[in-house]
C-alpha positions in Angstrom: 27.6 -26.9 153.9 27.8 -29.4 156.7 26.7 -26.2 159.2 24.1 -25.1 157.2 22.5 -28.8 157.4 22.7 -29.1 160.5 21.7 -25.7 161.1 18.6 -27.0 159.2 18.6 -30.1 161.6 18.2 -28.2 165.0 15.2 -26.1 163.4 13.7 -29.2 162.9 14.0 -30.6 166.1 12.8 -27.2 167.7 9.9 -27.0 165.9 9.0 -30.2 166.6 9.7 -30.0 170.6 7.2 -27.1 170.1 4.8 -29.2 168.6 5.1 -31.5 171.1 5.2 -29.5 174.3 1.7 -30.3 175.0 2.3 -33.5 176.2 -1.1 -34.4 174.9 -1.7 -36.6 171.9 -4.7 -35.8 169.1 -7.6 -37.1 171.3 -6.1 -35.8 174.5 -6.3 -32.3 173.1 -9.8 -32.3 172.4 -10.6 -33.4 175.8 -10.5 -37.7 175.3 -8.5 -39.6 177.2 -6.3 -42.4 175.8 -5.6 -45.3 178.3 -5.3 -49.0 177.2 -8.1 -50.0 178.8 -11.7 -51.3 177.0 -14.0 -49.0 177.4 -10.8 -46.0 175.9 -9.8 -48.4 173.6 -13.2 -48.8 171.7 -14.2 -44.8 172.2 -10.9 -44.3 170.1 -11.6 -46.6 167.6 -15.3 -45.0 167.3 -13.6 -41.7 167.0 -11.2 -42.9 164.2 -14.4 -44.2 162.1 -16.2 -40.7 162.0 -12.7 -38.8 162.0 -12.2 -41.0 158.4 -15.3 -39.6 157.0 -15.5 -36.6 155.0 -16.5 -33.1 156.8 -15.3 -31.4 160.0 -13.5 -33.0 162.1 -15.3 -31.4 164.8 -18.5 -33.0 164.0 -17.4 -36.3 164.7 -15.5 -35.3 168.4 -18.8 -33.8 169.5 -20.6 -37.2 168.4 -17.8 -39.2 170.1 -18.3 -37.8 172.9 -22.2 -37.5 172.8 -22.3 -41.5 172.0 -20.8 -41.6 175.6 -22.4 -38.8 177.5 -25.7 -41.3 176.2 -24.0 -44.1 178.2 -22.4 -46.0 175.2 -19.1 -45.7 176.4 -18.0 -49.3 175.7 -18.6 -51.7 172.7 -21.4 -53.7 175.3 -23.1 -50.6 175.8 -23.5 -49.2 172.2 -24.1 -52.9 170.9 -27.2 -52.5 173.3 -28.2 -49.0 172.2 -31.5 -48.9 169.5 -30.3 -47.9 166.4 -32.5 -44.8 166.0 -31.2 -43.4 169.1 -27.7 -43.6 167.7 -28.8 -42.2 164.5 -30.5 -39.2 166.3 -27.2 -38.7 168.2 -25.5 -38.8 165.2 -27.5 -36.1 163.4 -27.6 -33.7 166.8 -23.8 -33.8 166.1 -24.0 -32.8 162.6 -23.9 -36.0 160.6 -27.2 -35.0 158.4 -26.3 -37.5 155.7 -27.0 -40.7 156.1 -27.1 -41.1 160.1 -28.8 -43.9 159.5 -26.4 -46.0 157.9 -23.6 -44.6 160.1 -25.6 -45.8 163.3 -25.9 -49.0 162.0 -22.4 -49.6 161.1 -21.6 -48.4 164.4 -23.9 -50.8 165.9 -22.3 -53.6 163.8 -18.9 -52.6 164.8 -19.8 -52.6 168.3 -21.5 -56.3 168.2 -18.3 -57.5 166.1 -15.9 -56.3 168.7 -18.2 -57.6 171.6 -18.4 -61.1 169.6 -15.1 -61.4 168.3 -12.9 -59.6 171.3 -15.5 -59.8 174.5 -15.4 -56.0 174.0 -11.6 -55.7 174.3 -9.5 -54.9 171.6 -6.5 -55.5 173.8 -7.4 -59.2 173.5 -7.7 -58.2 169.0 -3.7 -57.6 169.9 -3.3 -60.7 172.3 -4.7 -62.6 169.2 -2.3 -61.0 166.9 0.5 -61.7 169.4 1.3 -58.1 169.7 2.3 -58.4 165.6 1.9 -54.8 164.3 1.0 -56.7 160.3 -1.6 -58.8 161.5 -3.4 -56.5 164.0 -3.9 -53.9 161.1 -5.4 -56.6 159.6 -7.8 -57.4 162.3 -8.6 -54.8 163.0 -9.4 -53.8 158.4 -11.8 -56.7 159.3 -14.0 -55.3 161.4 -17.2 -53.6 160.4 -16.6 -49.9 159.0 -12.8 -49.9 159.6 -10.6 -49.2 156.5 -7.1 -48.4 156.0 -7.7 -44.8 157.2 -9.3 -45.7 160.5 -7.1 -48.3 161.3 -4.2 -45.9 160.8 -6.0 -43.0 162.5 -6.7 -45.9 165.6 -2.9 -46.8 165.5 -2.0 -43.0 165.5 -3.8 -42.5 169.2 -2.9 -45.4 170.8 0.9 -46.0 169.5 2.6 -44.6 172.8 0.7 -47.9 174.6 0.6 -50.2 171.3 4.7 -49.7 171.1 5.1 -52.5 168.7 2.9 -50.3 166.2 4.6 -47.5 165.9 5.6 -44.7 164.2 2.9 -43.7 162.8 1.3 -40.9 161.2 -1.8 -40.6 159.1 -2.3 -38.3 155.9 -3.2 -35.3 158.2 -0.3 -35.4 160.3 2.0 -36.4 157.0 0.7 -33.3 155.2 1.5 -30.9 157.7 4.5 -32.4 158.5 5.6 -31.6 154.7 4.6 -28.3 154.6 6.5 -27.4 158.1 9.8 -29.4 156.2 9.9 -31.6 158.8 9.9 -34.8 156.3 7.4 -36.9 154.7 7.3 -40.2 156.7 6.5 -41.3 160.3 10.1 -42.4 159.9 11.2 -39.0 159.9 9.1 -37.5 162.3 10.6 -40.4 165.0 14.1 -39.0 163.9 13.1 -35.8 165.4 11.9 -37.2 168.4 14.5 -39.8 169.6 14.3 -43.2 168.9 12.2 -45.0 171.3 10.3 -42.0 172.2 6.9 -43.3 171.6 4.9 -41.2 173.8 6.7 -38.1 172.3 6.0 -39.3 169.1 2.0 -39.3 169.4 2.4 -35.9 170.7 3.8 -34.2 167.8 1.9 -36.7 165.5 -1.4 -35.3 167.1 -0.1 -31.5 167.1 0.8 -32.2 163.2 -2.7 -33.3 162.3 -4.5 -30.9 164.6 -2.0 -28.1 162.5 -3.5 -29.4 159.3 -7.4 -29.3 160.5 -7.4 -26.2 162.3 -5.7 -24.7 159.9 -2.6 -23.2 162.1 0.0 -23.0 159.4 0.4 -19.1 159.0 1.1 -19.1 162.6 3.9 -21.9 162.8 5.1 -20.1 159.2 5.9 -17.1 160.5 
């Protein structure tokens, strides 16, 4: 018995080097970088708000990145952009339902940011003295951000956020189930090594990018 589990154990940990061999986390695959600096920081958290909405997942990374090939790279920038040119970048990218609404919440997260956090959210966890509790709930209070986004946030930026981690959102979980590789962040840190933050994110990414691209058959076989 004991050789069969671990048997089990190093197929685990294979798959999930595998996973992980990119070296890239979720963003980084899809061509964002992921650096703890403002203007990353806040393109992240922008991406988290449209990933947490229903649809494809590729409508909202082609308006994350067309909100900054406009210039509103940075919460000053987009809190200075007119709503209906948001909105119209919004539905170029696919979001036909209600881009209205969405620009504006965008533009309200933006000012909120800018007000509360001079456009830095490394100053939201300087305020929460780096306390992973209270800088999910800073961050719940800002305009548009839920559970999901914060999580989805946290899931990006954990390798430089250390005190966060692990992490893994619903995506990442789901796939992680399916693959038997467990059915908590928890787990998926076992597989990695303790302290292996950066590792972590990678295979966190792979795990939800495996769930939205639908790669299981290949990883199944």
């Amino acid at each position: 018995m004991a050789t069969t589990v671990t048997s089990r154990t190093g197929d685990r940990k294979r798959l999930a080097r595998r996973l992980a061999g990119s070296g890239r986390g979720f963003a980084e695959a899809y061509g964002f970088r992921v650096t703890n600096n403002p203007s990353s920081l806040f393109q992240v958290l922008v991406m988290a708000v449209l990933l947490a909405r229903p649809g494809d997942f590729r409508r909202a990374l082609a308006a994350t990145g067309a909100l900054a090939d406009a210039g509103w790279d940075s919460a000053a920038r987009l809190s200075r952009s007119e709503p209906g040119r948001r909105a119209g970048v919004l539905r170029a990218a696919g979001f036909r339902r209600e881009p209205d609404v969405l620009a504006d919440r965008l533009g309200e997260l933006a000012v909120a940011v800018l007000r509360d956090y001079r456009g830095d959210l490394r100053r939201l966890r300087a305020v929460a003295h780096h306390d992973p509790t209270r800088e999910r709930e800073l961050m719940a209070g800002l305009p548009g951000v839920d559970r999901a986004v914060v999580e989805l946030f946290l899931r990006e930026v954990q390798a430089l956020w250390q005190e966060v981690g692990p992490v893994a959102d619903r995506r990442a979980l789901t796939a992680a189930r399916r693959l038997g590789l467990g059915g908590s962040a928890g787990d998926l840190a076992g597989l990695v090594g303790s302290g292996e933050s950066e590792r972590l994110a990678w295979l966190v990414g792979a795990l939800a990018r495996v769930d939205l691209e639908g790669w299981y058959a290949e990883l199944e076989r």
